[in-house]
TORVOTOR-192918 format. One record per residue (C-alpha): residue in three letters; x, y, z. Coordinates in steps of 0.001 Angstrom, whole numbers, padded with zeros to 6 digits, always signed. Example, Ala and Ser with C-alpha at 12.3 -4.5 7.8 and 13.67 -1.06 7.14 Angstrom:
2
ALA+012300-004500+007800SER+013670-001060+007140
//
This chain:
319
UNK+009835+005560+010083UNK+006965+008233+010828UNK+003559+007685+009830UNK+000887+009832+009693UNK-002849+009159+009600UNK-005450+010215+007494UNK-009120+009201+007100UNK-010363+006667+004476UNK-012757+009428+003240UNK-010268+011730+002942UNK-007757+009531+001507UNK-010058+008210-001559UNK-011044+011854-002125UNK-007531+012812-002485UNK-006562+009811-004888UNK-009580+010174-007063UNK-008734+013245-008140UNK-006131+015146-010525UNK-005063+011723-012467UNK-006222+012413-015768UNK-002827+013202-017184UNK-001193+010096-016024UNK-004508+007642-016311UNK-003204+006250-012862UNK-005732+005700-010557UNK-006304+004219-007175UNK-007500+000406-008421UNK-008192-000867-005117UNK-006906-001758-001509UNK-005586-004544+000061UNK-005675-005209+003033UNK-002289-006493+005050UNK-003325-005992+008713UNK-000966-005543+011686UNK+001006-002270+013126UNK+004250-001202+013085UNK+006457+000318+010676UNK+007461-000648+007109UNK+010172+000071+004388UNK+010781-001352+000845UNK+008141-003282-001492UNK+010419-005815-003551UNK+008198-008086-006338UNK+008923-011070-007638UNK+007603-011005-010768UNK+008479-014596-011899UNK+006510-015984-009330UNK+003732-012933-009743UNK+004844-012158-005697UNK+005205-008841-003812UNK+007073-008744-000497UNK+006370-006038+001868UNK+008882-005793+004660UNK+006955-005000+007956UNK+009465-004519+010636UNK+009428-007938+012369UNK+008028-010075+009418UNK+007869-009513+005580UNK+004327-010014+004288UNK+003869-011589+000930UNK+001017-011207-001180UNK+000133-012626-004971UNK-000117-010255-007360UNK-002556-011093-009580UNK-005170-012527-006865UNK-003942-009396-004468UNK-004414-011962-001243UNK-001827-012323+001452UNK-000664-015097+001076UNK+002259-016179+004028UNK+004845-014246+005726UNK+008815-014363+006867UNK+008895-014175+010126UNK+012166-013359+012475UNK+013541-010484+010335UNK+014002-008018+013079UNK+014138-004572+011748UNK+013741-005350+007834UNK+014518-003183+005393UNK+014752-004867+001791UNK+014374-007677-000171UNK+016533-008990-002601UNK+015113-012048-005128UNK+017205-014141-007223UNK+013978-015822-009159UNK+016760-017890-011370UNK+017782-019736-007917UNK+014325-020213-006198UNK+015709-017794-003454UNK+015071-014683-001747UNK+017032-012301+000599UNK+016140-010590+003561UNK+018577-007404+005444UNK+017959-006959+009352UNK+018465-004271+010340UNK+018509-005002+014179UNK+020361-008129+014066UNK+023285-007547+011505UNK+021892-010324+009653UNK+020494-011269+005965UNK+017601-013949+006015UNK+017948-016441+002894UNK+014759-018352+002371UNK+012764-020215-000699UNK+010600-018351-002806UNK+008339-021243-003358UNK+007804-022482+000844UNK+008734-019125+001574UNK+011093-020997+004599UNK+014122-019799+005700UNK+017139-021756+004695UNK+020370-019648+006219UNK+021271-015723+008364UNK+024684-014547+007103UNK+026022-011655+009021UNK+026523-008165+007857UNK+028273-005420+008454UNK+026315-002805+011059UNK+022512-002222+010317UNK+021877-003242+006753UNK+019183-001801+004849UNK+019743-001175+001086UNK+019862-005101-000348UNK+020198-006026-004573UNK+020571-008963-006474UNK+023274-008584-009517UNK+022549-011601-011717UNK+025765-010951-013827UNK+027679-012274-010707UNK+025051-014002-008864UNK+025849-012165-005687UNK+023687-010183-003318UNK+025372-007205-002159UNK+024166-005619+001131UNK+024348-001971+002020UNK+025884-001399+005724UNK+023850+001641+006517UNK+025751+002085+010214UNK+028751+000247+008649UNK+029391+002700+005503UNK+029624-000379+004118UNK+028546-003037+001589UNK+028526-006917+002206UNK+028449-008990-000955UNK+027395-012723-000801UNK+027482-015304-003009UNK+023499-015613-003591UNK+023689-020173-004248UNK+025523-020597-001599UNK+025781-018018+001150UNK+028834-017356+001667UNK+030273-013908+002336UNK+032312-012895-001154UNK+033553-010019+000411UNK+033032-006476+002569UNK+033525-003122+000294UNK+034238+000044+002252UNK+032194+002716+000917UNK+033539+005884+002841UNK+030450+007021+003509UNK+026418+006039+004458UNK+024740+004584+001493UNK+021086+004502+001278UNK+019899+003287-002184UNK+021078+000343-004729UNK+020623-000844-007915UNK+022196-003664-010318UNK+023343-002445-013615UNK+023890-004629-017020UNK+027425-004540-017217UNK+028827-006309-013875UNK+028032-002880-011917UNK+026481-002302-008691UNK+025103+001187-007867UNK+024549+003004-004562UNK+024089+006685-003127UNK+026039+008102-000350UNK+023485+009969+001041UNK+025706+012294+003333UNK+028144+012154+000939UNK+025709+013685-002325UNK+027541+010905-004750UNK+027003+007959-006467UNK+029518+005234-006893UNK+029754+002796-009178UNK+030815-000834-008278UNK+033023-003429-010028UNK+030649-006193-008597UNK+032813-009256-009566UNK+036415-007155-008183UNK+034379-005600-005494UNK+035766-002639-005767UNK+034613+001162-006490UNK+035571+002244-009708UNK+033610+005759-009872UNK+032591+008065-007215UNK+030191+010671-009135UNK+029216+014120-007516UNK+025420+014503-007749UNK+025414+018581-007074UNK+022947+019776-007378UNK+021230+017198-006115UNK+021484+016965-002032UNK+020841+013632-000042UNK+020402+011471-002618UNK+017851+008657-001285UNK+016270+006573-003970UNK+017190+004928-006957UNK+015782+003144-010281UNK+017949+002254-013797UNK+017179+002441-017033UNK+019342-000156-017917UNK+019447-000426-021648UNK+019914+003130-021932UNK+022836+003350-018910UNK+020551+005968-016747UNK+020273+006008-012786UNK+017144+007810-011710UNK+018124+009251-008479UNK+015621+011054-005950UNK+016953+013341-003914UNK+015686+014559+000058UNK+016749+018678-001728UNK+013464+017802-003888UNK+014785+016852-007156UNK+015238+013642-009341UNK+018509+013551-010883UNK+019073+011609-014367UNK+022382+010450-014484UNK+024442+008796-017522UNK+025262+005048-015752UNK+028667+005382-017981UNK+030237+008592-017339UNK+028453+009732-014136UNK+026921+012880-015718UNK+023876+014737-014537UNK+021729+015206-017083UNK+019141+016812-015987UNK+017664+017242-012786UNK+013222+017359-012351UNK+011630+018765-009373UNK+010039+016219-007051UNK+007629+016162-003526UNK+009074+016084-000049UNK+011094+013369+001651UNK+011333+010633-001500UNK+012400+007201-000503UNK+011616+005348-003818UNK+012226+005916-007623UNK+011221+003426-010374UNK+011450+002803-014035UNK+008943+001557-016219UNK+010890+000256-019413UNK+007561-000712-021682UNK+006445+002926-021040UNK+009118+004916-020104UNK+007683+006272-017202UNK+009744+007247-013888UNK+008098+007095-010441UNK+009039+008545-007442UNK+007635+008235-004432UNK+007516+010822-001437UNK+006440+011056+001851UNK+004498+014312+001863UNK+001983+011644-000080UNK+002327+012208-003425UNK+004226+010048-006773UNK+005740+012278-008883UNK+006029+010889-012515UNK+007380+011372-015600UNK+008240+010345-019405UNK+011361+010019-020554UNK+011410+010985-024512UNK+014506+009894-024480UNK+017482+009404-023110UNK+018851+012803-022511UNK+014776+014586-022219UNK+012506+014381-020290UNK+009310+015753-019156UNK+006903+015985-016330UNK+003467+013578-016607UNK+001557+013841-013217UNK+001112+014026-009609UNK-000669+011079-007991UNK-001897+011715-004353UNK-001397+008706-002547UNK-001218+008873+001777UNK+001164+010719+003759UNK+004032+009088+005222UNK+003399+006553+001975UNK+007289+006960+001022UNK+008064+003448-000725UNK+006885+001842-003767UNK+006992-000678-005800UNK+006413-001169-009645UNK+004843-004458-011481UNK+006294-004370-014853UNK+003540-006708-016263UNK+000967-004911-015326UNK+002511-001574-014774UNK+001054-001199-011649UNK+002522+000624-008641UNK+002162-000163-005259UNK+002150+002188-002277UNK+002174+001155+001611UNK+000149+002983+003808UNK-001233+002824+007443UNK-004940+004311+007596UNK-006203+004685+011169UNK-003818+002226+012390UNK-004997-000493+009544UNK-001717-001320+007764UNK-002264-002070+003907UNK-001402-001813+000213UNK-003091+000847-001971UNK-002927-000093-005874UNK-002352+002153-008891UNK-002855+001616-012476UNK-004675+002326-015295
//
């Protein structure tokens, strides 16, 4: 993943201003330390936890005292994490070794590796099934495990590379093909595809939040637009223009507010009035290269990595 770097003064200029409209503001840093890359946030908001996968490690900081407070090491090349808060347990996808980490989210220890399907990246939790399913982003495929006891439920063929997941409230699993421009929809107890949704005019779809009471995917797409979908019939609503190079959309149900995160260094938000409207809120400047995200629904804060000067850490946005 490229980074870029930008100067502290420059970067707390940039934030400060033009946030009015949303009343999002930078709140604070915190500091993670260390170099290398990074990919999805995941929180556990049960245990008031985020996880911040750091490519060898995942760092895990509290998120109400916003101190780091242990890691997972050994998870060569992670992508995601997956948390299944009603079975004390958390998932991990490795991208370099083929492999998904399970360990406790109370000792944060690893308990088992289950191997994947090629380079997975993509990992959700469906708690209508209880299953983790994996997204093979070399393997155009998606590995589905039984989340109490590890074992490997099955391997989905998804004719094509999928990039972004989510768990709906029906016994669906969704995913983009991001070379593909669709979106299919998953029978996640058959484990098979029931839908495969065109997306045009949305290109490279790479992100993805749900609105799940209201059956809406929020997809961001690399051709700079957010598509609103209908989770039922695979409709595009609407489609929003959106910053360069998104890699992370979410929902905010108590407020209705959509984030997306991009990597010129910018979250683009807005409101959805309802269902089938919707209507731009704000830009908030947050670092370039910043391209994940992750939202606290208690708080309805969002957090954005970001590598200043070769200091790795966690900038925090609310109101």
């Amino acid at each position: 993943m490229k980074r870029y770097m930008l100067t502290c003064a420059i970067l707390l200029g940039a934030v400060t201003g033009g946030l009015a409209a949303s009343g999002y503001r930078l709140l604070k840093t915190i500091p993670v330390g260390g170099q290398g890359s990074w990919d999805y946030l995941s929180i556990d908001e049960t245990n008031r936890r985020l996880y911040v996968s750091h490519e060898t490690k995942v760092d895990v900081l509290d998120l109400d005292s916003a101190n780091v407070i242990g890691k997972i090491p050994n998870t060569l090349g992670v992508h995601g994490i997956a948390i299944a808060p009603e079975l004390g347990r958390g998932f991990t996808s490795n991208g370099k070794t083929d492999t998904v980490t399970i360990f406790d989210l109370k000792t944060l220890m690893p308990i088992a590796q289950v191997s994947t399907g090629k380079k997975p990246d993509a990992i959700v939790y469906d708690p209508i099934t209880s299953r983790v399913f994996v997204m093979n982003g070399v393997g155009n495929s998606a590995t589905a495990i039984d989340a109490a006891t590890g074992k490997v439920a099955g391997t989905i063929d998804l004719g094509g590379g999928p990039e972004f997941a989510a768990a709906g409230s029906l016994g669906n699993v969704f995913v983009n093909l991001e070379d593909k421009n669709v979106v299919l929809r998953i029978d996640s107890r058959g484990l098979r595809i029931e839908d495969r949704w065109p997306l045009a005019p949305c290109e490279h779809p790479s992100s993805m939040a749900i609105d799940r009471a209201n059956h809406r995917l929020f997809i961001g797409c690399r051709s700079h637009v957010m598509a609103v979908v209908n989770a039922e019939t695979g409709k595009v609503i609407t489609t929003l223009p959106i910053g360069d190079h998104v890699d992370a959309s979410a929902f905010d149900p108590a407020t209705g507010l959509i984030f997306n995160s991009t990597g010129e260094g910018a979250v683009d938000v807005f409101h959805q009035d309802s269902p089938n409207e919707y209507s731009f809120v704000a830009r908030i400047p947050t670092h370039p290269g910043s391209k994940t995200m992750a939202l606290d629904s208690k708080t309805h804060q969002i957090f954005v990595p970001a590598n200043d000067s070769g200091s790795f850490g966690i900038l925090v946005f609310g109101r």
